[in-house]
Each structure stands twice: as structure tokens, then as C-alpha cells.
mmJSON file of the N, C-alpha and C atoms, coordinates in Angstrom:
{"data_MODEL":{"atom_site":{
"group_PDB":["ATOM","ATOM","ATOM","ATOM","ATOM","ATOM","ATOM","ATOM","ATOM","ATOM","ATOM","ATOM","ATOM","ATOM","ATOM","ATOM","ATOM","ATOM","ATOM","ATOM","ATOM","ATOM","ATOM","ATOM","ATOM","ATOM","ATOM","ATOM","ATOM","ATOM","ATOM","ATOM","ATOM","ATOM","ATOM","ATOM","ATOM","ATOM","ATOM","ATOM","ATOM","ATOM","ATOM","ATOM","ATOM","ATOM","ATOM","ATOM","ATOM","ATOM","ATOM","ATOM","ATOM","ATOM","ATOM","ATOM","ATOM","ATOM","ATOM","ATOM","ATOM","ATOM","ATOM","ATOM","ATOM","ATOM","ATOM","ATOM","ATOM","ATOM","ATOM","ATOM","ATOM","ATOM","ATOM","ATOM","ATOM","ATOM","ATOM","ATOM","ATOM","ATOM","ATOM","ATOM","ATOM","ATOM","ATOM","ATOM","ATOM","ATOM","ATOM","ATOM","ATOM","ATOM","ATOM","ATOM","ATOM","ATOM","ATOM","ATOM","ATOM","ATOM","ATOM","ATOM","ATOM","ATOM","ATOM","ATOM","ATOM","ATOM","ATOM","ATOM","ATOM","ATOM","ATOM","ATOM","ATOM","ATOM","ATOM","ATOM","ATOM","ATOM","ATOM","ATOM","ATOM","ATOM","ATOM","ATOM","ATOM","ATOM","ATOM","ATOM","ATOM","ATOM","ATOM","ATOM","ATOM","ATOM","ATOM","ATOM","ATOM","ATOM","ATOM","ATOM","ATOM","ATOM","ATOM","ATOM","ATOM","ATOM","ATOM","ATOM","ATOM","ATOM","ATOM","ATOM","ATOM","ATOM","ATOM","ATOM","ATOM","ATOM","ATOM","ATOM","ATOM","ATOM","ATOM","ATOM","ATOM","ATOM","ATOM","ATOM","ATOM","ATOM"],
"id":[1,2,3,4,5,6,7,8,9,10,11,12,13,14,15,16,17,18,19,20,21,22,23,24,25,26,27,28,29,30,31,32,33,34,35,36,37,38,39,40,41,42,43,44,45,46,47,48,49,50,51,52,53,54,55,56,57,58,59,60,61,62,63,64,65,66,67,68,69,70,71,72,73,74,75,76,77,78,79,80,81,82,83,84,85,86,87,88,89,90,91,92,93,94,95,96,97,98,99,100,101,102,103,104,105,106,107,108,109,110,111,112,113,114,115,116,117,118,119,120,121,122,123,124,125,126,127,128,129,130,131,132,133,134,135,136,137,138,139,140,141,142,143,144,145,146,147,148,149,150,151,152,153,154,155,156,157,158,159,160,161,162,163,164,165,166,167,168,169,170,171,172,173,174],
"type_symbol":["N","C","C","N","C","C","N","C","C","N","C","C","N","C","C","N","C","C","N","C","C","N","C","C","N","C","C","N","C","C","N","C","C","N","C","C","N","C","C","N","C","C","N","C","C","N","C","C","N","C","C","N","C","C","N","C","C","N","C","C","N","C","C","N","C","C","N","C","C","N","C","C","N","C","C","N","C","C","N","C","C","N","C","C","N","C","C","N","C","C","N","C","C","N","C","C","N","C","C","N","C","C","N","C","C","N","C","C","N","C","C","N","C","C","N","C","C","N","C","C","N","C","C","N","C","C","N","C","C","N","C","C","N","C","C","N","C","C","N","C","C","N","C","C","N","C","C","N","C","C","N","C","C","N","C","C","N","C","C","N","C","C","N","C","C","N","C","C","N","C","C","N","C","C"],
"label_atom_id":["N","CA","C","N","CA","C","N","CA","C","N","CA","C","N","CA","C","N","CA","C","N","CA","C","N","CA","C","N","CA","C","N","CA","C","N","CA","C","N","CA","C","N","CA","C","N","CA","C","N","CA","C","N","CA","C","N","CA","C","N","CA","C","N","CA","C","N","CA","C","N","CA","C","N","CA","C","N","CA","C","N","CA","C","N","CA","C","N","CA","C","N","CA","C","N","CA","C","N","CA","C","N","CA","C","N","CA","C","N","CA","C","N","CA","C","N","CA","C","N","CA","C","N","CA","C","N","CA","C","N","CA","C","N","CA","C","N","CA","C","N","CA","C","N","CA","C","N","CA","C","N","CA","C","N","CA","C","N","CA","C","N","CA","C","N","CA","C","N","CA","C","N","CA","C","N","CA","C","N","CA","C","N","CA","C","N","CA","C","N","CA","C","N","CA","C","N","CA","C","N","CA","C"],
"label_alt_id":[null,null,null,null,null,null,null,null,null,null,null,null,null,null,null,null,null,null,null,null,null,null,null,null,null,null,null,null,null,null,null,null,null,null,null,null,null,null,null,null,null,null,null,null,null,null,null,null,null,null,null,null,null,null,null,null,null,null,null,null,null,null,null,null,null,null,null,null,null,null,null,null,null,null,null,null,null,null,null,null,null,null,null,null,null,null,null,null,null,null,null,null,null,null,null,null,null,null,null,null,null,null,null,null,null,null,null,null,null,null,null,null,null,null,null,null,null,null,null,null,null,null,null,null,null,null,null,null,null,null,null,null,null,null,null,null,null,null,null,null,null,null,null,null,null,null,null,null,null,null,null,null,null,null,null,null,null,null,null,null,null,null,null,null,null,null,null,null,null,null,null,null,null,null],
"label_comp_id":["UNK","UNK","UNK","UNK","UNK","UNK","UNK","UNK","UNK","UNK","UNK","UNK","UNK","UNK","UNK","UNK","UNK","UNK","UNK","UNK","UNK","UNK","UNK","UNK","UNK","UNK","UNK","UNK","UNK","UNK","UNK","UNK","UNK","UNK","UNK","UNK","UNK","UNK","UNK","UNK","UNK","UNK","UNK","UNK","UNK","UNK","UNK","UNK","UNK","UNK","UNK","UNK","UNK","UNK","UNK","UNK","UNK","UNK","UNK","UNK","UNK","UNK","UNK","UNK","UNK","UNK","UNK","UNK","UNK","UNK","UNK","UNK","UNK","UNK","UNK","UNK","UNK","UNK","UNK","UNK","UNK","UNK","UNK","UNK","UNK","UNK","UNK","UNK","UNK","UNK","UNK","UNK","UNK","UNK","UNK","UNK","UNK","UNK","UNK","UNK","UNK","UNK","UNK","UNK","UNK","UNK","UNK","UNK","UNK","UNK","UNK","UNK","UNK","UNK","UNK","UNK","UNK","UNK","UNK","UNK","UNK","UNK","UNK","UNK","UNK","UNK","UNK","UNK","UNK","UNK","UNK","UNK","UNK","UNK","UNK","UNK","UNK","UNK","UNK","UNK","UNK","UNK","UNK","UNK","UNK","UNK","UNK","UNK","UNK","UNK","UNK","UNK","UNK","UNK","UNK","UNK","UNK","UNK","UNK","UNK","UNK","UNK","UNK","UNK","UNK","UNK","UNK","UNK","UNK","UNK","UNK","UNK","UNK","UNK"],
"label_asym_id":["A","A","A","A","A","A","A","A","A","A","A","A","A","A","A","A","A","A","A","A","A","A","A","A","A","A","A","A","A","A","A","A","A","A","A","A","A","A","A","A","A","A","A","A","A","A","A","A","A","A","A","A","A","A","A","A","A","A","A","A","A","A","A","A","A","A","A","A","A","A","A","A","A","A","A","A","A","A","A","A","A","A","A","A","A","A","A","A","A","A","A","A","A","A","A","A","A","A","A","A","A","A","A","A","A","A","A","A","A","A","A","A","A","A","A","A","A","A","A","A","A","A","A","A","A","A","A","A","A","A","A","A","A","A","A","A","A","A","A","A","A","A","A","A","A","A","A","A","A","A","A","A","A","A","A","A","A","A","A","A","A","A","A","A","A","A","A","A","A","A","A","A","A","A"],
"label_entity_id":["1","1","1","1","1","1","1","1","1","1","1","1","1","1","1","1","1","1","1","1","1","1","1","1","1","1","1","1","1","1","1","1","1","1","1","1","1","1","1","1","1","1","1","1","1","1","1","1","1","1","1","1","1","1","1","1","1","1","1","1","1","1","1","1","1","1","1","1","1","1","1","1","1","1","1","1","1","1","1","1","1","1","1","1","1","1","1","1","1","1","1","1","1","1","1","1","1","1","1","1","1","1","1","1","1","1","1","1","1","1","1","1","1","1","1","1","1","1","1","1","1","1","1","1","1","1","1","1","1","1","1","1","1","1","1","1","1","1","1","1","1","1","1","1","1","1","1","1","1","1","1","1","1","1","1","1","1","1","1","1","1","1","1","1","1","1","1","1","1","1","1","1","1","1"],
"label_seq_id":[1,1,1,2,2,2,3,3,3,4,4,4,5,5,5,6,6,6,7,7,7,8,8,8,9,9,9,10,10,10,11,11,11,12,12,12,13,13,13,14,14,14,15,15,15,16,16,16,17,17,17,18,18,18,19,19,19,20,20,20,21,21,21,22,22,22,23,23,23,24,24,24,25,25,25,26,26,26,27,27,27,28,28,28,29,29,29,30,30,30,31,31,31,32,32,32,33,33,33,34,34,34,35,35,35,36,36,36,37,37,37,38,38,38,39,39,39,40,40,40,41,41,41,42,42,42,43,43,43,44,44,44,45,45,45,46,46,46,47,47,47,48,48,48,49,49,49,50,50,50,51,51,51,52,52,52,53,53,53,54,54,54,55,55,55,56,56,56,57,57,57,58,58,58],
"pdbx_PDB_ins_code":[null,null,null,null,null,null,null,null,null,null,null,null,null,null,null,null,null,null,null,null,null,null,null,null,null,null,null,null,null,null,null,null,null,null,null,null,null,null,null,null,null,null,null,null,null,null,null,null,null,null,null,null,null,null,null,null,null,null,null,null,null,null,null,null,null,null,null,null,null,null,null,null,null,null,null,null,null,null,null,null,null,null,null,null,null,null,null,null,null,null,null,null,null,null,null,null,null,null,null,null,null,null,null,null,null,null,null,null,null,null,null,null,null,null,null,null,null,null,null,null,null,null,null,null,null,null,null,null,null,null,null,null,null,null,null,null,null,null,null,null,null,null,null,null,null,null,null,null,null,null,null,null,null,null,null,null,null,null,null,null,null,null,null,null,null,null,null,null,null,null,null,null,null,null],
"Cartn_x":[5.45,6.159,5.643,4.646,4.129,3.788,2.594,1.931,2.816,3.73,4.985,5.292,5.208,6.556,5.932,4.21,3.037,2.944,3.069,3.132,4.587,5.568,7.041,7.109,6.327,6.187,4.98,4.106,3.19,3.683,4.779,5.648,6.497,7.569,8.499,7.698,6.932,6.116,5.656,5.356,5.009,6.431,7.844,9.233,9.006,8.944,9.158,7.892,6.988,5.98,6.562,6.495,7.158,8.546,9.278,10.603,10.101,8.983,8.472,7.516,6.848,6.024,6.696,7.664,8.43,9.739,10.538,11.661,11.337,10.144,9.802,8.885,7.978,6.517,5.444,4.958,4.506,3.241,2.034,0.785,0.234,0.487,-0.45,0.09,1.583,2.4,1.664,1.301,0.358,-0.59,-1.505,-2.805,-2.664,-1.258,-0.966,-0.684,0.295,0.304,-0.481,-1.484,-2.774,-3.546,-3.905,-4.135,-3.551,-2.173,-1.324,-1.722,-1.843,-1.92,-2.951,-4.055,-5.1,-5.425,-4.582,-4.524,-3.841,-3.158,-1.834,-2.822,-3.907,-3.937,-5.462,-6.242,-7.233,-6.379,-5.543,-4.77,-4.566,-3.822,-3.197,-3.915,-5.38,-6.607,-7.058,-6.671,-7.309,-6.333,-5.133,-4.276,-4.376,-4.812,-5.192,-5.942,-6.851,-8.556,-7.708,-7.069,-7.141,-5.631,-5.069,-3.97,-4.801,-5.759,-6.652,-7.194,-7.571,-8.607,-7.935,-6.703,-5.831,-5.114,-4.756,-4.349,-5.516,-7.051,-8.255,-8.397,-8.003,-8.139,-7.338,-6.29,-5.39,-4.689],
"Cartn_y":[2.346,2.54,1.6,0.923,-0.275,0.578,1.449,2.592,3.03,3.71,4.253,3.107,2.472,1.247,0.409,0.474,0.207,1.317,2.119,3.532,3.553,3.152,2.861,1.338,0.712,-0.585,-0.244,0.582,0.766,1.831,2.945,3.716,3.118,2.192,1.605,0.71,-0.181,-1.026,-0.561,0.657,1.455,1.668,1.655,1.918,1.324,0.104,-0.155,0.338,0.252,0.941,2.846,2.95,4.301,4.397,3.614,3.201,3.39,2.109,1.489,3.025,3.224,4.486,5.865,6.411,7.454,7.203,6.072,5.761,4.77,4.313,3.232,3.63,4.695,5.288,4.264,3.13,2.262,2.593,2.821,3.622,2.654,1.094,0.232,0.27,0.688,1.379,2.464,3.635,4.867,4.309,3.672,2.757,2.008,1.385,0.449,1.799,2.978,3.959,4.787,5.15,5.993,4.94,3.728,2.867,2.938,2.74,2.387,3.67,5.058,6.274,6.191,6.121,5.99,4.881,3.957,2.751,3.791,4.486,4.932,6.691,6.698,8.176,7.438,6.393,5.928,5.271,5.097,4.269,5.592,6.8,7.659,8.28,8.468,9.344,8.282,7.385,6.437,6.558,6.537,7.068,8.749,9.457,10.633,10.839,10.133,10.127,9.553,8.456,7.276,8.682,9.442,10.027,11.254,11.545,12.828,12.523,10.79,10.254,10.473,9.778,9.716,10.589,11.924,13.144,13.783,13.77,14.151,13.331,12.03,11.021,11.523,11.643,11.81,13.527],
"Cartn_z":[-7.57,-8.824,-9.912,-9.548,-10.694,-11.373,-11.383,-12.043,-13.053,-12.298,-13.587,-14.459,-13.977,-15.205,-16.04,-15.843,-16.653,-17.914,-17.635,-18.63,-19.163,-18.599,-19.274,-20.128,-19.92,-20.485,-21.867,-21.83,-22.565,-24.129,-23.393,-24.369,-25.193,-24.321,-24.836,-25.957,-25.395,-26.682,-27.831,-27.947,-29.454,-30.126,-29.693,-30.086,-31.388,-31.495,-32.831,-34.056,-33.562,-34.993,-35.248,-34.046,-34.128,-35.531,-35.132,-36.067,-37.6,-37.414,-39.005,-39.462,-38.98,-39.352,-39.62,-38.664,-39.346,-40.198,-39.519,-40.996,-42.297,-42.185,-43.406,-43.922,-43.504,-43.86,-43.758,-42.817,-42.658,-42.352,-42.983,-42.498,-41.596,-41.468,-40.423,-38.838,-39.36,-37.862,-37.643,-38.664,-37.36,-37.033,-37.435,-36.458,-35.542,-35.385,-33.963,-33.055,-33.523,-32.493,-32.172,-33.101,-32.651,-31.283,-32.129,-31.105,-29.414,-30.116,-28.506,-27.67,-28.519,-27.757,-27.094,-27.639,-27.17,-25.672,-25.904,-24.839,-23.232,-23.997,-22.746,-22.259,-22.853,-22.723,-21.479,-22.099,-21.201,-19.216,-19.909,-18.438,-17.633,-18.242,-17.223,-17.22,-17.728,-17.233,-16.012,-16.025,-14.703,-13.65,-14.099,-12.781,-12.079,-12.789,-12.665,-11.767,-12.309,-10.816,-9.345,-9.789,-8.471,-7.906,-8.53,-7.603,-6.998,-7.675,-6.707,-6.152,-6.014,-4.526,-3.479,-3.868,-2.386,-1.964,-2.82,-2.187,-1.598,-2.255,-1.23,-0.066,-0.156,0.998,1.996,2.18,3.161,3.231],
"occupancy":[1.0,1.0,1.0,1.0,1.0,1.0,1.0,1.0,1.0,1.0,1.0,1.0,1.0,1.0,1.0,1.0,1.0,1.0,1.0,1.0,1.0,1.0,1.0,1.0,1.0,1.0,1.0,1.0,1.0,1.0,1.0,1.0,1.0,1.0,1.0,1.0,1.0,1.0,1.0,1.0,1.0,1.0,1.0,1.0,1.0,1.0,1.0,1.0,1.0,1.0,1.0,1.0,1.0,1.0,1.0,1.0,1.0,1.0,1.0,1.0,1.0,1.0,1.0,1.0,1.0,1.0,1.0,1.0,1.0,1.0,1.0,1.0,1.0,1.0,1.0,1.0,1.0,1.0,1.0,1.0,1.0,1.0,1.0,1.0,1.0,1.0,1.0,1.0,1.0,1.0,1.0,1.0,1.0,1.0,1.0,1.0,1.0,1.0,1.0,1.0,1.0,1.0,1.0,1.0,1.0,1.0,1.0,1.0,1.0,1.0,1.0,1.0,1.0,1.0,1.0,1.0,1.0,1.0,1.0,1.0,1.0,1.0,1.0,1.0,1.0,1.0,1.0,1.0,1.0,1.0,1.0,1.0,1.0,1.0,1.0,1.0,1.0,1.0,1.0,1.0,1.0,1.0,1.0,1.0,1.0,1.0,1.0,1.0,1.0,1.0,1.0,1.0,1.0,1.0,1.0,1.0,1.0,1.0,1.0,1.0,1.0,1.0,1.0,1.0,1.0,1.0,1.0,1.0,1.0,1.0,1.0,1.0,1.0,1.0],
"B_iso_or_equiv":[0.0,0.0,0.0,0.0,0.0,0.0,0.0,0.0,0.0,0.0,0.0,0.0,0.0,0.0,0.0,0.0,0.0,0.0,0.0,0.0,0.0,0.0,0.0,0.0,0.0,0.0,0.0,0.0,0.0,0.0,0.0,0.0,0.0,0.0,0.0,0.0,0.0,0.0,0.0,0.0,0.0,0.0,0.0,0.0,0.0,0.0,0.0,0.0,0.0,0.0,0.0,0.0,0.0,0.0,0.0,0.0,0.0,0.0,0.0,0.0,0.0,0.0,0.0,0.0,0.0,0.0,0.0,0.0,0.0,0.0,0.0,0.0,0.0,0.0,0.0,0.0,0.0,0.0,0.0,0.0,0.0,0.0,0.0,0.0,0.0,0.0,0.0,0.0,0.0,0.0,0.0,0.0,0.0,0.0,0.0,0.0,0.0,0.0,0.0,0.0,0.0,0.0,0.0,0.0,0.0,0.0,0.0,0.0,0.0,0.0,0.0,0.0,0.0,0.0,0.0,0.0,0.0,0.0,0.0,0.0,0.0,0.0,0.0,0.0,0.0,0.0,0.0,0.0,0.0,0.0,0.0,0.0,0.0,0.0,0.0,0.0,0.0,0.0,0.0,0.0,0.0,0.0,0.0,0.0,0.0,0.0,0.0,0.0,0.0,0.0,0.0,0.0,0.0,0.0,0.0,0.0,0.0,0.0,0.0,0.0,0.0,0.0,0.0,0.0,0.0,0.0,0.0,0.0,0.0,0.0,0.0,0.0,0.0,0.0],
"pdbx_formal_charge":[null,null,null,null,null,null,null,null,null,null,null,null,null,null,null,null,null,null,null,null,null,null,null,null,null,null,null,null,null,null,null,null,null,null,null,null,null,null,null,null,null,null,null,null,null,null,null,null,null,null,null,null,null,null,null,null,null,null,null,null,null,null,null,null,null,null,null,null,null,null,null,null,null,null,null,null,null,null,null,null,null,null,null,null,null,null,null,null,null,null,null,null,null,null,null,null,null,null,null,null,null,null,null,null,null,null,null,null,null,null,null,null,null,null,null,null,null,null,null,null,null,null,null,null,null,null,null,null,null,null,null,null,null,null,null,null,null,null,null,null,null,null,null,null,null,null,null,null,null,null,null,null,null,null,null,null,null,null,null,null,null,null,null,null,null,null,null,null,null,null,null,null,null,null],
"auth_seq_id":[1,1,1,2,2,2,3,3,3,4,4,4,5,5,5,6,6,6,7,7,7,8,8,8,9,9,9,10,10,10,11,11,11,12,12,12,13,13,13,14,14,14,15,15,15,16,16,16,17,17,17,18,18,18,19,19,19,20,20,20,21,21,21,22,22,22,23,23,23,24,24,24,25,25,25,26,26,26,27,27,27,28,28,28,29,29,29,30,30,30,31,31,31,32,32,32,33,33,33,34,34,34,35,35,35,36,36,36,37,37,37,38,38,38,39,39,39,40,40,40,41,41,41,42,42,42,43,43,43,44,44,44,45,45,45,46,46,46,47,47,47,48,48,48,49,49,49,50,50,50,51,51,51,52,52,52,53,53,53,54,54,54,55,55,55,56,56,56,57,57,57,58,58,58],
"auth_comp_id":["UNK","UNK","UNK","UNK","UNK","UNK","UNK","UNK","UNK","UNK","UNK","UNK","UNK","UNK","UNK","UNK","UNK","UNK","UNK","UNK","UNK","UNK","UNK","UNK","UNK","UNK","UNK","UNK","UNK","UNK","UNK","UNK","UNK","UNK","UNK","UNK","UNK","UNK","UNK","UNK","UNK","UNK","UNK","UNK","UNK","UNK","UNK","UNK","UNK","UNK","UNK","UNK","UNK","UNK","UNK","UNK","UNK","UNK","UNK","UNK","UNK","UNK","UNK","UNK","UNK","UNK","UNK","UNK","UNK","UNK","UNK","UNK","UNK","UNK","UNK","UNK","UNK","UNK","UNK","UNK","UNK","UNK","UNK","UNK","UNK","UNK","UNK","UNK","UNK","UNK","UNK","UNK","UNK","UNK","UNK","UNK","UNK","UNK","UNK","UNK","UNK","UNK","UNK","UNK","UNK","UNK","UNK","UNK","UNK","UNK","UNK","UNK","UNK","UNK","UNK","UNK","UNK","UNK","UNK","UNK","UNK","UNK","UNK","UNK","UNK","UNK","UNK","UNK","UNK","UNK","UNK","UNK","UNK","UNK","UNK","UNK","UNK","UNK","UNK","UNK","UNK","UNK","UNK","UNK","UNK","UNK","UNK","UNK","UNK","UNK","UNK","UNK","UNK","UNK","UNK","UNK","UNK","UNK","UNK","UNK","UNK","UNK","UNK","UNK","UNK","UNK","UNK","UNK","UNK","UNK","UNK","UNK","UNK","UNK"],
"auth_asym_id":["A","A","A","A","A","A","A","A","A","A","A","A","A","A","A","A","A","A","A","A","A","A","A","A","A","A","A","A","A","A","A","A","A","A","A","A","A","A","A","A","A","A","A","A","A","A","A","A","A","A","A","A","A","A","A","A","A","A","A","A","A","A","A","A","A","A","A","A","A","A","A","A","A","A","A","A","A","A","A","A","A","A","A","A","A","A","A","A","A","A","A","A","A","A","A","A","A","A","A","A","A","A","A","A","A","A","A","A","A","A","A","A","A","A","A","A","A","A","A","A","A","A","A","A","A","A","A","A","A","A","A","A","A","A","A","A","A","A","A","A","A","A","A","A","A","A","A","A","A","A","A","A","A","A","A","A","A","A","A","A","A","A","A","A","A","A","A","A","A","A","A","A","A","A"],
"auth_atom_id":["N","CA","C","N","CA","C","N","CA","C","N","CA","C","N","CA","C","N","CA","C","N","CA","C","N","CA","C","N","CA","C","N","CA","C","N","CA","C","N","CA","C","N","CA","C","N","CA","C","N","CA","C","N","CA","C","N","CA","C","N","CA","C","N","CA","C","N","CA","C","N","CA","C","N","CA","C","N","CA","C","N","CA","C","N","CA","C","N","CA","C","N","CA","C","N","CA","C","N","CA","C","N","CA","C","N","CA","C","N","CA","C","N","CA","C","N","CA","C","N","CA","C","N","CA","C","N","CA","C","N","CA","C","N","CA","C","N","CA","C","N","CA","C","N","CA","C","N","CA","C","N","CA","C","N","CA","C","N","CA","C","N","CA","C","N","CA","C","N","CA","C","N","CA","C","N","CA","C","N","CA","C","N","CA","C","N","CA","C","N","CA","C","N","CA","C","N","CA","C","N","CA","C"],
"pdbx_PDB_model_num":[1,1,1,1,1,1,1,1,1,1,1,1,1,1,1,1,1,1,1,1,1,1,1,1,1,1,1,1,1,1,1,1,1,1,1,1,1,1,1,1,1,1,1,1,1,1,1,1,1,1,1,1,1,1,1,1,1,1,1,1,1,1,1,1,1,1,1,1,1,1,1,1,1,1,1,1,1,1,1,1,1,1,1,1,1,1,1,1,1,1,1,1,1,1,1,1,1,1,1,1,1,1,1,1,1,1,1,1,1,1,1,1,1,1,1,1,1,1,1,1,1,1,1,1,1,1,1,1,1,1,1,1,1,1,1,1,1,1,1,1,1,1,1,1,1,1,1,1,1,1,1,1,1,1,1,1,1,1,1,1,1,1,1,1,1,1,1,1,1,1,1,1,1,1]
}}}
């Protein structure tokens, strides 16, 4: 469950630019979240591989 709560720790952390960017119109908040997306989209393409090793593994 680390896996999950790395990706729940990685969502939750964009909460606040999210906030500042759609209720304040904060344009340096969409670059921390394009960013963050980008951070969270490279991680769970890596969990992706490593969960089809070990369902091919076993």
C-alpha cells in the first residue's frame, strides 16, 4: 500500500495550487500543477510496468 499512498501524497500536495489556480486565477499555480501532473503521471507509468512484471512473474 506504500505505492498507493505515494500517489495519495503526490495528489493531495497539488490541493492547494489547485485552490489558487481555479479560485484566484493564479497562472504560476497551473505550472506547479502541470508540473505536479507530470511528476504523478511519470511515477504511475512506473508503477504500471513494475505491476505487469509481477503479474507476468507469478
Amino acid at each position: 500500500m506504500d505505492k498507493y499512498n505515494q500517489i495519495l501524497e503526490m495528489v493531495t500536495g497539488m490541493e492547494k495550487d489547485f485552490q489558487k489556480f481555479y479560485d484566484a486565477d493564479n497562472k504560476a499555480a497551473g505550472t506547479r500543477i502541470r508540473k505536479g501532473l507530470q511528476e504523478l503521471k511519470a511515477h504511475c507509468q512506473t508503477l504500471r510496468l513494475e505491476i505487469q512484471e509481477m503479474k507476468n512473474a507469478g
